[in-house]
C-alpha positions, 0 to 999 in steps of 0.5 A, a space after each residue: 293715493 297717499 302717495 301722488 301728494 305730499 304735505 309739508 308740515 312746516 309750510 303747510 302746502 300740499 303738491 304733487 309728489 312725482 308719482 302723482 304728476 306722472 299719474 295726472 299726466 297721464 290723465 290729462 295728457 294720455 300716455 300712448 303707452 297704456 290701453 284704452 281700459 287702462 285709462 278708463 280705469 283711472 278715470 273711474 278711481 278718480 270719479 269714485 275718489 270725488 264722489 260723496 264719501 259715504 258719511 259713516 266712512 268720513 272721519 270726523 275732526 274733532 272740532 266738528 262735533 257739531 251740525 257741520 255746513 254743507 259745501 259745494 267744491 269745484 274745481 276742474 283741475 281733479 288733483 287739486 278737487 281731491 286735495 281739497 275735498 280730503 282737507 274739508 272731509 278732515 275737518 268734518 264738513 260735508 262735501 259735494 265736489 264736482 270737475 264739471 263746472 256745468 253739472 256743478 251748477 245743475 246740482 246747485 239749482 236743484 238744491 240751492 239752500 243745501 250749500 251754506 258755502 261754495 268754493 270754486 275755481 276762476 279759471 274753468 270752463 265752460 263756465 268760469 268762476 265768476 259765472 258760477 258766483 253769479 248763478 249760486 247768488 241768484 239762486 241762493 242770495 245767502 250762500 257764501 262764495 270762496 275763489 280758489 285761483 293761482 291768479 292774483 285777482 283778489 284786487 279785481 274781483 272785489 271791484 267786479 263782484 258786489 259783496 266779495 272781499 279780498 279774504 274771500 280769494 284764496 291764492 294758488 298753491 293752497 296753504 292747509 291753515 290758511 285754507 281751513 281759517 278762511 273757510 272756517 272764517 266764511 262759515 263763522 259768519 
């Protein structure tokens, strides 16, 4: 898994190596090339990579000795859900990351006080981001929401959506700093 993403340090983004766009082509686009088990297999490495990592399994940054907030991940772009689950994981927060923004929103309804903090994509389907905004703060008027979009919507979303401000959209392609000091941001208060 290592090697579908790279990190630059010097920057602080993380892509796709081209071992991993070749493999989430595959994913996305099929490959005619392998058998159906084949896919089924890939498909299931990646669900069990999203799954809740077991938290004796997690590593636990040093700053997160601390009760750490519960938070919500989606995004239906897998590759993007994984990294950003690994930087949360990192950094010791607890993650429930979901491709599937409906069965995200179910799990949500049935524990909406759990989450302090729900990151999500715009652009998804059949629920988009700022459905999923509507629904958490229904349900958890508390709980903060974070936009993670390669759009540059932070001017419309803040006149769109009560209580958004500009900071609480990250742009696409994520920056690791930048990316764990609004969350942490979030979190603080």
């Amino acid at each position: 898994m290592l090697q579908w993403v790279s990190y630059s340090r010097d920057s602080g983004t993380v892509s796709l190596t081209w071992l991993g766009s070749q493999f989430r082509q595959i994913l996305v686009d099929g490959d005619h090339d392998l058998q159906g088990t084949q896919k089924e297999e890939i498909d299931v490495f990646f669900r069990q990579m999203l799954q809740n990592t077991p938290s004796e399994a997690r590593p636990v940054a040093k700053e997160s000795m601390h009760k750490s907030p519960n938070i919500l991940l989606i995004d239906d772009e897998r590759d993007a859900l994984l990294t950003y689950r690994l930087f949360l994981i990192d950094h010791g927060f607890n993650v429930s990351a979901f491709s599937d923004p409906v069965s995200a929103m179910e799990h949500f309804g049935r524990v909406p006080t759990h989450y302090g903090l729900v990151l999500t994509d715009i652009r998804m389907k059949p629920v988009n981001g700022l459905q999923v905004y509507q629904k958490v703060k229904l349900a958890n008027p508390d709980a903060k929401v974070i936009f993670i979009s390669a759009l540059d919507a932070a001017d419309e979303l803040v006149t769109v959506l009560p209580g958004v401000r500009a900071k609480d959209v990250i742009r696409k392609p994520v920056e690791l700093e930048a990316f764990m000091g609004i969350v942490k941001s979030a979190i603080a208060g």
